[in-house]
C-alpha positions as CSV (number, residue, x, y, z in Angstrom):
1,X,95.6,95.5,154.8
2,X,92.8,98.3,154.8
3,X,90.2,97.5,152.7
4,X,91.1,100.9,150.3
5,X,94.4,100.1,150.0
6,X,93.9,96.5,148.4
7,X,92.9,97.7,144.8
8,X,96.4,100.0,145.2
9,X,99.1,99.3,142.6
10,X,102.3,98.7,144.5
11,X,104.3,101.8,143.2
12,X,107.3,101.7,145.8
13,X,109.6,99.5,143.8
14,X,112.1,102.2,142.6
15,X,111.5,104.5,145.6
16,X,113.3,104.3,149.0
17,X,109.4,105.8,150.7
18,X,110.5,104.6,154.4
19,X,112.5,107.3,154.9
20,X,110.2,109.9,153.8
21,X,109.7,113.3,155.7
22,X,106.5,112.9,157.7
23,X,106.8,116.4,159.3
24,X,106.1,118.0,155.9
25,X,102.4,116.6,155.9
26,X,101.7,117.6,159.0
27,X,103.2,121.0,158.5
28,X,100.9,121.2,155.1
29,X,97.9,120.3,156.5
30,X,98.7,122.4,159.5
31,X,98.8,125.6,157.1
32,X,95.4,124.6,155.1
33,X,94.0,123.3,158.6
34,X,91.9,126.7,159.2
35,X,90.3,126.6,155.6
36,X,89.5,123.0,155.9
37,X,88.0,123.8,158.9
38,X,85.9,126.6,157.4
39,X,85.3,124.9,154.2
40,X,84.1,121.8,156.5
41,X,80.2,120.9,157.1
42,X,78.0,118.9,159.0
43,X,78.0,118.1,162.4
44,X,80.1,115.0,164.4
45,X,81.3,112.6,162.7
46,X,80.1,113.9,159.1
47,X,81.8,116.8,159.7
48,X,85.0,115.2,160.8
49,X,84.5,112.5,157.4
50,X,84.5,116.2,155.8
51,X,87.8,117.1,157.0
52,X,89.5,113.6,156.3
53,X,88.2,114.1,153.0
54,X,89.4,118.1,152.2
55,X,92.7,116.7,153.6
56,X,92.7,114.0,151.1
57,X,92.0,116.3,148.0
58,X,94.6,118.8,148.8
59,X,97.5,115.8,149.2
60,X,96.0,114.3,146.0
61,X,94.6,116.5,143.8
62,X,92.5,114.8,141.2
63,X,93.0,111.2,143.1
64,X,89.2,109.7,143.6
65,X,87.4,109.7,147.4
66,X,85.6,106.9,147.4
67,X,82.9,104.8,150.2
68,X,86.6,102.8,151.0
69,X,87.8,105.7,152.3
70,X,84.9,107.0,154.3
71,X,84.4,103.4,155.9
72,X,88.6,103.8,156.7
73,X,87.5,107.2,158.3
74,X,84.4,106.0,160.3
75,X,86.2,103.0,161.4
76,X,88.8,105.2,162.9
77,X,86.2,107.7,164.3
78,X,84.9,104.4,166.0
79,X,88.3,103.6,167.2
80,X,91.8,105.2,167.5
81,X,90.5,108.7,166.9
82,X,87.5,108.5,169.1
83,X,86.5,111.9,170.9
84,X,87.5,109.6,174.0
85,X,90.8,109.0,172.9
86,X,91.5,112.7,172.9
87,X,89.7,113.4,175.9
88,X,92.7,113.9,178.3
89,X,93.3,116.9,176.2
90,X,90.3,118.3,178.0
91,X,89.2,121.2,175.7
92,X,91.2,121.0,173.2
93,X,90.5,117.2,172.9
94,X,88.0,118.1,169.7
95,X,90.2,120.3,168.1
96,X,93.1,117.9,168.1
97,X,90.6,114.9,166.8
98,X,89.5,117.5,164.1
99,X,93.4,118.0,163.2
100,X,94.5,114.2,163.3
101,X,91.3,113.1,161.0
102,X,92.9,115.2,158.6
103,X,96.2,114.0,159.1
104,X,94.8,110.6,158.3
105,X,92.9,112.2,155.0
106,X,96.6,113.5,154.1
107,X,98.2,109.7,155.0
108,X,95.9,108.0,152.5
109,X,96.1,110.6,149.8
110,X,100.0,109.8,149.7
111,X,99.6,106.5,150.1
112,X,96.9,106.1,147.2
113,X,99.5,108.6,145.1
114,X,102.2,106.0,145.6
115,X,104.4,108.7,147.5
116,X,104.2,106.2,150.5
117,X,103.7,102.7,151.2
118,X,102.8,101.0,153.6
119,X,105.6,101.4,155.8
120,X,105.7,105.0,155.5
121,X,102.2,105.3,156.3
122,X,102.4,103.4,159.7
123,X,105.7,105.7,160.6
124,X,102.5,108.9,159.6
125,X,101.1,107.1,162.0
126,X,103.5,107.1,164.7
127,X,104.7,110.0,164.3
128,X,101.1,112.3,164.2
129,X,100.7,111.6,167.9
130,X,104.2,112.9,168.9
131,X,103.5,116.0,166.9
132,X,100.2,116.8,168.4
133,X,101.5,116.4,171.4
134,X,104.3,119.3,170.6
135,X,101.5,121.5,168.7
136,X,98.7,120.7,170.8
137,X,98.5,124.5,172.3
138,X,99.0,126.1,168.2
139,X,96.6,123.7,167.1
140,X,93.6,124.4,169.4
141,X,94.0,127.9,168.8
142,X,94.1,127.5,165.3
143,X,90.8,125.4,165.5
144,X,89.3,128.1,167.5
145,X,90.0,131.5,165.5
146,X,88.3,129.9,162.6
C-alpha cells in the first residue's frame, strides 16, 4: 500500500467504487489541463509535482496535499512516468508526461475523498495509458497552445 494511502479511512463499505467511470477524470482534467498548465511553476520535476498537485486540488477541493503525496509523485517521476517512459511519443513525450502526472494528482484526490478505493484506483491506472494513447494528438496540442 502507498505510503499516503495508509492513514486513509476505508470509506468503500456501502459503495460499489470498482465500477466507477474512469473516463470522467480524465475528461475533467483534460478540460482544466490548459490552466493547470498555465497556473503551473517551476521547472522539471517541480513543475510536473506542480501539476500533480493543481490536479489534486481541483478533484478534492479542500482535501490536504501533504510531503506523502509529493514523495508518491517523485517516486513516480523516478519510475513509471519517467520522461523515458514517454519517450517513444517523440515530441509529444513531455506533454503527455505533463498530462498523466495530473491524471495521477486527480487518482489520489478521489481516492483520499473515498470516491475510489483501491481497486478503482489501479483500473485509473490501467485505463490512463489507453486514453493517452487515443488523445495523444489533442493532448499535445493542448499542452502546446498554452
Amino acid at each position: 500500500m502507498r505510503a499516503w494511502r495508509q492513514s486513509e479511512v476505508d470509506k468503500s463499505e456501502d459503495l460499489n467504487l470498482n465500477t466507477w467511470d474512469t473516463e470522467s477524470l480524465f475528461e475533467a482534467i483534460r478540460a482544466i489541463f490548459p490552466s493547470i498548465l498555465e497556473s503551473s511553476t517551476g521547472t522539471d520535476s517541480k513543475r510536473l509535482i506542480e501539476i500533480a498537485r493543481l490536479a489534486f486540488v481541483s478533484q478534492g477541493p479542500g482535501l490536504p496535499w501533504g510531503s506523502d503525496q509529493e514523495a508518491y509523485v517523485t517516486a513516480l517521476l523516478g519510475g513509471a512516468l519517467s520522461i523515458e517512459e514517454f519517450d517513444w511519443y517523440e515530441e509529444s513525450a513531455e506533454a503527455l508526461q505533463s498530462f498523466a502526472i495530473a491524471v495521477y494528482g486527480g487518482l489520489m484526490a478521489l481516492h483520499a475523498s473515498g470516491q475510489i478505493d483501491e481497486a478503482g484506483y489501479s483500473l485509473g491506472e490501467a485505463h490512463v495509458v489507453g486514453y493517452i494513447l487515443i488523445h495523444d494528438v489533442q493532448l499535445y496540442k493542448l499542452y502546446r497552445e498554452r
